[in-house]
Legacy VTK file of the C-alpha trace (Angstrom):
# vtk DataFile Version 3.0
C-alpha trace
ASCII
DATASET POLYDATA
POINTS 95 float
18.115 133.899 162.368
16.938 130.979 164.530
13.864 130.564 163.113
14.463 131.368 159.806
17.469 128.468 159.836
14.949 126.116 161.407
12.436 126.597 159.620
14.603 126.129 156.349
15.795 123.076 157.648
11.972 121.378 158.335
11.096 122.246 154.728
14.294 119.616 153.644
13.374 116.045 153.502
16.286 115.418 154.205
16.931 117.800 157.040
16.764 117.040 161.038
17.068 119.976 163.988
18.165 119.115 167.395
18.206 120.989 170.504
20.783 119.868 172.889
21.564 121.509 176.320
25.210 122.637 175.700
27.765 122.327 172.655
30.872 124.109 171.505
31.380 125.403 167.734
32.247 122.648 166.201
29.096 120.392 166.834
30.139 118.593 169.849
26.731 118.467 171.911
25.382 116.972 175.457
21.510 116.769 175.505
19.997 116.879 179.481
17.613 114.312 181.030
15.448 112.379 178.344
16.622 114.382 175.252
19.410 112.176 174.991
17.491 108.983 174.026
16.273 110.356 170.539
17.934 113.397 169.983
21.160 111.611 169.110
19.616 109.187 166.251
17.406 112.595 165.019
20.721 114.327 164.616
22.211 111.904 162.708
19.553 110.234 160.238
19.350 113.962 158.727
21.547 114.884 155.605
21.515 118.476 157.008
21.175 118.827 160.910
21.206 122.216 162.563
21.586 121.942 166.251
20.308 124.730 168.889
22.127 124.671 172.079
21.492 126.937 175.480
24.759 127.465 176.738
27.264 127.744 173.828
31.016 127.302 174.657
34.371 127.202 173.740
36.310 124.469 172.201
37.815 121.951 174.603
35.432 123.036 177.659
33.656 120.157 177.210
34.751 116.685 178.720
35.375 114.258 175.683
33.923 111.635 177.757
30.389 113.724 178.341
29.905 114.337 174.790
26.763 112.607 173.451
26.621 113.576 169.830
30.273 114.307 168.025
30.337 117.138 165.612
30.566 115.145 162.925
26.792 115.059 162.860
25.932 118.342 162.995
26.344 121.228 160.126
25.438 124.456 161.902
25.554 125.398 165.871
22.370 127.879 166.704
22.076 129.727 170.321
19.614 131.308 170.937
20.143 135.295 171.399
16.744 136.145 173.697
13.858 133.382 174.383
12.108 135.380 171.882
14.499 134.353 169.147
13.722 130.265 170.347
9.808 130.787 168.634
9.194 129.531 165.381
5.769 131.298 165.059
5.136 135.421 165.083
3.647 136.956 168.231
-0.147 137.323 167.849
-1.890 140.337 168.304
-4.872 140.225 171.004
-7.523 143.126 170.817
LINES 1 96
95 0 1 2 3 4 5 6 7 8 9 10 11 12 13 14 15 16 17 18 19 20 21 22 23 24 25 26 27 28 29 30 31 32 33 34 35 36 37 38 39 40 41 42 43 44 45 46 47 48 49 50 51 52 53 54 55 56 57 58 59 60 61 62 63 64 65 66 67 68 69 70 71 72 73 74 75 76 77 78 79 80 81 82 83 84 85 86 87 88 89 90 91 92 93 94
């Protein structure tokens, strides 16, 4: 599902992915460390922006004052299921 949605999304001119450190359901994200300086303006030059987050949570557990992109921005919320679901390319086979 992950990599199938972010792949579709690349293939858009139009599109833009972000992967942000925690966000809720409705698109309100906070990116860690350096992600923060471009992840933001990524997010929002794209028509369609699917964001991956780590640590999904509820609604109203984040603090509106540590929010760095508002959901308004983003169409779809991703986490990740296993690290395995995170990689965009298919395991290789090594004889």
């Amino acid at each position: 599902m992950v990599a199938t949605a972010l792949e579709a999304v690349s293939d858009l001119p139009e599109g833009a992915s972000s992967r942000a450190a925690k966000g809720d359901q409705h698109g309100n994200l906070v990116f860690s460390r350096s992600t923060r300086d471009f992840n933001p303006l990524a997010a929002m030059a794209g028509r369609v922006t699917i964001a991956e987050v780590e640590e999904l949570v509820e609604p109203g557990d984040i603090d509106p004052d540590a929010v760095h992109l508002p959901g308004i921005s983003i169409q779809q919320v991703v986490a990740p299921t296993s690290r395995r679901t995170t990689l965009c390319c298919s395991p290789r086979t090594i004889r």
